[in-house]
C-alpha positions in Angstrom: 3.7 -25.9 -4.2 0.7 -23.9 -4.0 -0.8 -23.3 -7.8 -0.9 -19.9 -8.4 -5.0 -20.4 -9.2 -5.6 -21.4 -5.7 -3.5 -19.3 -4.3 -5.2 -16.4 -5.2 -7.9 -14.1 -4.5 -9.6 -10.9 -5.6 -9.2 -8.4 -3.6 -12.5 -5.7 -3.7 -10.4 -3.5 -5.1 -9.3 -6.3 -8.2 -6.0 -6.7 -7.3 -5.0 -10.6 -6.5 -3.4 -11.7 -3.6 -2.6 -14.6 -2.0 -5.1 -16.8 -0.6 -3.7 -19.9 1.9 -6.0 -22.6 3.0 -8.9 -21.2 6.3 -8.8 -24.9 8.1 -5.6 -24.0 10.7 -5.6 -23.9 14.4 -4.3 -20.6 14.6 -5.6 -17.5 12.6 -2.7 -14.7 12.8 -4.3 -11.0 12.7 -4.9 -9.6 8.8 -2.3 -7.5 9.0 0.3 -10.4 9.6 -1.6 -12.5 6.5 0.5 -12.4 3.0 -0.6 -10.1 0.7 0.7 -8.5 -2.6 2.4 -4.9 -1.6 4.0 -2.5 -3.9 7.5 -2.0 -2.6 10.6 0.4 -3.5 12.2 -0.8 -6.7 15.9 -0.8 -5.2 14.9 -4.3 -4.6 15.2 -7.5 -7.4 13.5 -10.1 -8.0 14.0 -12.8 -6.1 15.6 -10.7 -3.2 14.4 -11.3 0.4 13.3 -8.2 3.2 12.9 -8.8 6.4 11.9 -5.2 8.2 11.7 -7.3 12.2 10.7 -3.7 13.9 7.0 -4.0 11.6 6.9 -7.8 11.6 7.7 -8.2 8.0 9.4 -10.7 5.6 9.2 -8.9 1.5 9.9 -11.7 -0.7 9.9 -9.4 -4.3 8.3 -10.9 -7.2 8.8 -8.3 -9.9 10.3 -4.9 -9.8 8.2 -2.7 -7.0 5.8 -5.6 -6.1 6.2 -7.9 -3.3 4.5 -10.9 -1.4 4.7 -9.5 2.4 4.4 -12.4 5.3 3.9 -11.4 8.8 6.8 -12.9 10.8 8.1 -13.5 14.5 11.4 -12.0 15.4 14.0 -12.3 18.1 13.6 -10.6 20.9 15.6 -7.6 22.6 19.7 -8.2 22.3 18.6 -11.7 20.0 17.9 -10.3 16.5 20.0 -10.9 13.9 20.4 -7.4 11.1 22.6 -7.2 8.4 23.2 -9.0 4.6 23.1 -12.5 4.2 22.4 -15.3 1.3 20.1 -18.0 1.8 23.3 -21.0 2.2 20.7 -23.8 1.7 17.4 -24.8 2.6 15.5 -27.9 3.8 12.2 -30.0 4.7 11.3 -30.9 8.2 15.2 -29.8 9.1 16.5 -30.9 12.2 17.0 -28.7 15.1 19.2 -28.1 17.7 19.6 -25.3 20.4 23.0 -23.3 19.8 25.4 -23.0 22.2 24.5 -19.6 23.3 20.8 -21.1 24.2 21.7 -23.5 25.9 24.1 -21.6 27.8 21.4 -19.0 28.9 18.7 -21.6 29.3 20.0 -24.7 30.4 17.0 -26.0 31.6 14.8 -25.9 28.3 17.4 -26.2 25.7 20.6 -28.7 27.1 18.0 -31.6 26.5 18.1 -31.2 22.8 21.6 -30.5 22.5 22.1 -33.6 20.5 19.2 -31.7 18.2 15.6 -33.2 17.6 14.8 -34.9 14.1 12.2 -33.0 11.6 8.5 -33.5 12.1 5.5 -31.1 13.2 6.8 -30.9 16.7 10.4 -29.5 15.7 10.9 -25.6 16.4 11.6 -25.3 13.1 8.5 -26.3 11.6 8.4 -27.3 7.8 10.8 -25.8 5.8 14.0 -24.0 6.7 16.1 -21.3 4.9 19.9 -21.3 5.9 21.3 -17.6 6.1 24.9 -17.4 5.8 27.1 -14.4 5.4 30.0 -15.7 2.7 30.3 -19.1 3.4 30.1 -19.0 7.3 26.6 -20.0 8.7 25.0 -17.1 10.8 22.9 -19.6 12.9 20.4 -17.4 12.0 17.0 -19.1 9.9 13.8 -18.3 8.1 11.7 -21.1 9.2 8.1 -22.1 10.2 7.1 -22.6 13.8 5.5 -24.2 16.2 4.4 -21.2 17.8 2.0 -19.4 15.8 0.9 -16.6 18.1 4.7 -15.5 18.1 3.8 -13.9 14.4 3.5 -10.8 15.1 6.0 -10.4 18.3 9.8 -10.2 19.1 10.1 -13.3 20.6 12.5 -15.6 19.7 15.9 -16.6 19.9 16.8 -14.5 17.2 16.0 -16.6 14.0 12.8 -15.5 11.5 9.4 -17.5 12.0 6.6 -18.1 9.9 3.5 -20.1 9.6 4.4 -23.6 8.4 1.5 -23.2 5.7 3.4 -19.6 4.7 7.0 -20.8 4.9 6.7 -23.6 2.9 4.9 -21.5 -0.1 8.4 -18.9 0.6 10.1 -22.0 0.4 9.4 -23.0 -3.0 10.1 -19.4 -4.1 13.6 -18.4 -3.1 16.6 -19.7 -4.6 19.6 -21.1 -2.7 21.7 -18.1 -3.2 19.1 -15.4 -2.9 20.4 -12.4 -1.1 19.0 -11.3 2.1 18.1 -8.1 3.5 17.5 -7.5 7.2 17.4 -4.2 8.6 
């Protein structure tokens, strides 16, 4: 986990925010970079917000202040709205393609339908949050990527992407159990 020393900065007008290592191979616009944000305090603690129309995953910190992440989000008919709870999460997961991808792309997905083991080449990048609505996984995930110019864009099959370097800080903040908020 990132220490909360090095992860952050001073802004120029004092206020801290987060500050993620510079040596990537993909720098995502400012705009799409975390950053402290105040935020409306009918969110708790420890609550997730993902607003997909903006591009933006809230994770709140403290009553009206937030950590905001620029995201990638599915695309046209794909996304997933609604009120979920993070069922579990996990390193390097394992992906596979659902049915409903392969069945619209049988060419790029019914390779993998078997899945593809963890590692920097997986989809899902390095960490994974579960989002299940009662106890009946959505399919849908918070996860990193493999794909960092989709941050910013509707592109995906639906699930939440992040940098791996910004997921896996979310990662070590959210509690299995934390409620999720997509609208």
């Amino acid at each position: 986990m990132i220490s909360r020393r090095t992860f952050m900065q001073t802004s120029a007008a004092g206020m801290l925010l987060p500050q993620f290592a510079q040596a990537q191979e993909y720098e995502v616009p400012e705009q799409f970079k975390p950053q402290y944000v105040r935020i409306k305090s009918e969110y708790a603690p420890g609550q997730l917000l993902i607003l997909p129309r903006s591009h933006f995953l809230y994770w709140i910190e403290a009553p009206n202040k937030a950590i905001r992440y620029g995201v990638g989000v599915g695309k046209a008919g794909l996304e997933f709205t609604g009120r979920a709870r993070v069922g579990y999460k996990k390193e390097w997961p394992k992906w596979t393609p659902t049915n409903e991808m392969i069945e619209r792309e049988p060419e790029k997905y019914a390779k993998y339908a078997d899945g593809l083991p963890g590692g920097p080449g997986n989809p899902l990048g390095a960490r994974a949050l579960y989002l299940f609505q009662g106890k009946v996984d959505t399919l849908f995930r918070i996860h990193g990527t493999t794909a960092p110019w989709s941050i910013g864009r509707s592109v995906s099959n639906g699930c939440i992407r992040m940098l791996n370097r910004h997921v896996e800080d979310l990662y070590d903040r959210v509690r299995v159990g934390a409620r999720v908020i997509v609208l």
